[in-house]
LOKENU-894296 format. One line per 2 residues: number of its first residue (from 0); their letters; for each residue x, z, y of C-alpha. Coordinates in pm, whole numbers, plus 50000, padded with zeros to 5 digits. Example, Ala and Ser with C-alpha at 12.3 -4.5 7.8 and 13.67 -1.06 7.14 Angstrom:
2
0> AS> 51230 50780 49550  51367 50714 49894;
% end
This chain:
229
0> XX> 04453 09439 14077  04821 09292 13950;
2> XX> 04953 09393 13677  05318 09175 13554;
4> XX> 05435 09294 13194  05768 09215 13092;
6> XX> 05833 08867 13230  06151 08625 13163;
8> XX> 06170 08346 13413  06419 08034 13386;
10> XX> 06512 07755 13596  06624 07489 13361;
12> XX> 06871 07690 13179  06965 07963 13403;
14> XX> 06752 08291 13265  06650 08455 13641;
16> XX> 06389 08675 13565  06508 09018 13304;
18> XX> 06200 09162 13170  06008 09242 13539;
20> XX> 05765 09441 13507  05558 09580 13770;
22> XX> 05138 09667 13887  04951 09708 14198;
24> XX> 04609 09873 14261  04329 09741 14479;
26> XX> 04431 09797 14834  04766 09937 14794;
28> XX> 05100 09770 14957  05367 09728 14703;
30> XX> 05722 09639 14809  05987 09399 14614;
32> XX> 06287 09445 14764  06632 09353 14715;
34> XX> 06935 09142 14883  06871 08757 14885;
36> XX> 06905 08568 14542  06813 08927 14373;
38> XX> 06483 08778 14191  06230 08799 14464;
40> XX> 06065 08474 14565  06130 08374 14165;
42> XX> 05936 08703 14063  05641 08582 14356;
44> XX> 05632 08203 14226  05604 08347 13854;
46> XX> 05337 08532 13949  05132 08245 14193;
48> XX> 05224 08028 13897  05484 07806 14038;
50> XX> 05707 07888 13797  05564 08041 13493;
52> XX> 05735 08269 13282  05845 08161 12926;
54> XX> 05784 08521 12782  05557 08804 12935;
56> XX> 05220 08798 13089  05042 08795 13416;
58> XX> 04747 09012 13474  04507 08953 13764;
60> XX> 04200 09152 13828  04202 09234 13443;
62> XX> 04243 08880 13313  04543 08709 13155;
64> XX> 04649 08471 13391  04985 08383 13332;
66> XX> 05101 08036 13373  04711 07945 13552;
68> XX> 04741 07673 13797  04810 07787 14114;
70> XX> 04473 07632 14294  04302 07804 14070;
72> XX> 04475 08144 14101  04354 08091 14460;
74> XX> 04044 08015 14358  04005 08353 14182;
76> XX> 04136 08539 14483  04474 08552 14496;
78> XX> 04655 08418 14832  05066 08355 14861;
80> XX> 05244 08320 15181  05586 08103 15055;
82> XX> 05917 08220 15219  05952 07863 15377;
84> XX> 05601 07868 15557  05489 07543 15403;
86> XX> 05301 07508 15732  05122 07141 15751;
88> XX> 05319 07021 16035  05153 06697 16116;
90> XX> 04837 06922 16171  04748 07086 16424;
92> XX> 04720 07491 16450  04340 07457 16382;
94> XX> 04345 07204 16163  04539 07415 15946;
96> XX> 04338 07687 15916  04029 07441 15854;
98> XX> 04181 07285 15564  04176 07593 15385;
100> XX> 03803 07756 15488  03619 07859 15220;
102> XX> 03290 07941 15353  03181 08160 15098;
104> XX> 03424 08418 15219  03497 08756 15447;
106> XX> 03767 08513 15655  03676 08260 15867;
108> XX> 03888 08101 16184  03685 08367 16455;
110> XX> 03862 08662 16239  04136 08511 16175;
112> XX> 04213 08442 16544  04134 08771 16658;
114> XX> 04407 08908 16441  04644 08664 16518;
116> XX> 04569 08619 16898  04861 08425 16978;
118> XX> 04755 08159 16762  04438 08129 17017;
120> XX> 04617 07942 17256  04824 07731 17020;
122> XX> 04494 07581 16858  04544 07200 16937;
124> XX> 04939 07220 16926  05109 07028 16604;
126> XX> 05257 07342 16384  05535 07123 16302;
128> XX> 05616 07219 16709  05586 07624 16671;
130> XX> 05845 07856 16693  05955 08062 16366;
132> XX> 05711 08355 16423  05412 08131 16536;
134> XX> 05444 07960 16218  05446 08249 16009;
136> XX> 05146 08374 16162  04979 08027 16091;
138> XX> 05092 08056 15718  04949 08388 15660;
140> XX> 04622 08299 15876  04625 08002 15648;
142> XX> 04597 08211 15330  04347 08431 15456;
144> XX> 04096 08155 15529  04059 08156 15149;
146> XX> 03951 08492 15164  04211 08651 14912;
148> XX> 04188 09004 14726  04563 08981 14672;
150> XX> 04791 08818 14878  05144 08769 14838;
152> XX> 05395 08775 15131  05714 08657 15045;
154> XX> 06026 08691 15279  05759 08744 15572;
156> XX> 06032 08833 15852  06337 08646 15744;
158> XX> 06449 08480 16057  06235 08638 16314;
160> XX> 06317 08802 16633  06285 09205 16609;
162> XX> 06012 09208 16899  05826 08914 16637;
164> XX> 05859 09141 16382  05724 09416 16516;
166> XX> 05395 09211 16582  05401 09056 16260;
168> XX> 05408 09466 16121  05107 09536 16330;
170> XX> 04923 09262 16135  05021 09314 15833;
172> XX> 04877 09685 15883  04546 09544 16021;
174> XX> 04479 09339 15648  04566 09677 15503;
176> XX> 04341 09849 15661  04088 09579 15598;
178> XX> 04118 09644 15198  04361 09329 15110;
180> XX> 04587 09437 14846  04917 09287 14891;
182> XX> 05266 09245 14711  05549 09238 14995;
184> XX> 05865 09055 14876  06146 09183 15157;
186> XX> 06494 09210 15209  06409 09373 15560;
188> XX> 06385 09732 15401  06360 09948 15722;
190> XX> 06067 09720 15806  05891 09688 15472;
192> XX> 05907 10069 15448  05662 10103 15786;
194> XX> 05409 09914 15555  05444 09986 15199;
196> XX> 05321 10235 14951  05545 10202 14657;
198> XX> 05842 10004 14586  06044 09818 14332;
200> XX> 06373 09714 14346  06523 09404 14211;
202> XX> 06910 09298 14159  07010 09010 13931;
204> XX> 06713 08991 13805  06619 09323 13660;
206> XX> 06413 09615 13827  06650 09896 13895;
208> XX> 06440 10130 14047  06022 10217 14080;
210> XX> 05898 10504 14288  05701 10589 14644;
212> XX> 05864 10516 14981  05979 10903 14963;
214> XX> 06111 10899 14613  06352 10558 14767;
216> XX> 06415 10676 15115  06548 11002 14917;
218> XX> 06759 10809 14639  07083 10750 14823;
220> XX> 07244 10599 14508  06961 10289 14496;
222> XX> 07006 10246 14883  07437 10164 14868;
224> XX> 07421 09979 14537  07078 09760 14578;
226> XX> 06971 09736 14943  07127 09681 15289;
228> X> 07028 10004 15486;
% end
């Protein structure tokens, strides 16, 4: 499904991104994780095309897609949930989701509702007036409206409330089980482990370590020196 070879990423001058490499398989859940400012969301928005690698490539679904605009990587199938939301919050909660439709897909608003049931109640209420969790169930809803193979989730329970959390889990285990691969970008280990199949892990830049959930729960080393469990 994704396959990243080898990618350097800059900001200006600042180099950010050390040779990443990494793949995912249709309907797996693959984890990025790492402390915050380790290369996450910059690894995410080289991939969505945001901010395109200057060496490397980006392989989606067997093309070469690396430095594609990203409407278009959308329009090819590939969905990204930004750490900041990016709700529209002059719009309303259905307004949002109808903005993004595309009717030729699995997703439409009924679905998407019934996963996110809270969001039921909220549909005439300005998302620029939801709480933290509401809004990141809009943003993912959002994304799935244009019925994504792949969708990226970066950051998806920074900020939330553990009981939030635990919800947002529940749903993120429903798309799995509805075929959607996805790429989760988390420094919430102990939660990102409930979902995931494999992991990478990222510091300064530079994947330090590649292996199954078992293989990183096991590797007490990786655990002290990369990630906060």
């Amino acid at each position: 499904m994704l396959e990243v070879q080898k990618i350097h990423t800059y900001y200006g001058l600042s180099h950010i991104l050390f040779d990443v490499s990494l793949k995912l398989s249709e309907g797996e859940v693959v984890g990025l994780l790492g402390r915050n400012g380790a290369g996450k969301s910059t690894t995410m928005r080289s991939i969505m095309g945001l901010s395109p690698p200057s060496q490397g490539s980006i392989i989606f679904k067997g093309k070469n897609v690396t430095a594609k605009k990203p409407y278009l990587l959308a329009r090819d199938g590939m969905g990204y949930v930004p750490d900041d939301r990016r709700v529209f919050a002059d719009l309303t909660v259905d307004d949002n989701l109808e903005i993004a439709f595309k009717r030729t897909r699995d997703w439409d608003k009924e679905r998407v509702y019934k996963l996110f049931s809270p969001l039921t109640y909220m549909k005439t209420r300005r998302a620029g007036n939801l709480s933290g969790g509401e809004q990141q169930m809009l943003a993912i809803a959002r994304a799935l409206m244009n019925g994504p193979e792949l969708l990226l989730l970066d950051e998806p329970t920074e900020g939330l409330a553990p009981l939030i959390v635990r919800d947002l889990e529940n749903q993120i285990l429903k798309l799995k089980e509805a075929g959607i691969s996805i790429l989760l970008s988390e420094q919430n280990v102990r939660s990102a482990l409930k979902l995931i199949d494999r992991a990478y892990v990222i510091d300064e830049g530079v994947i330090r370590f590649e292996g199954t959930v078992a293989e990183l729960e096991a590797n007490e080393e990786v655990k002290a020196k990369y990630l906060m469990i």
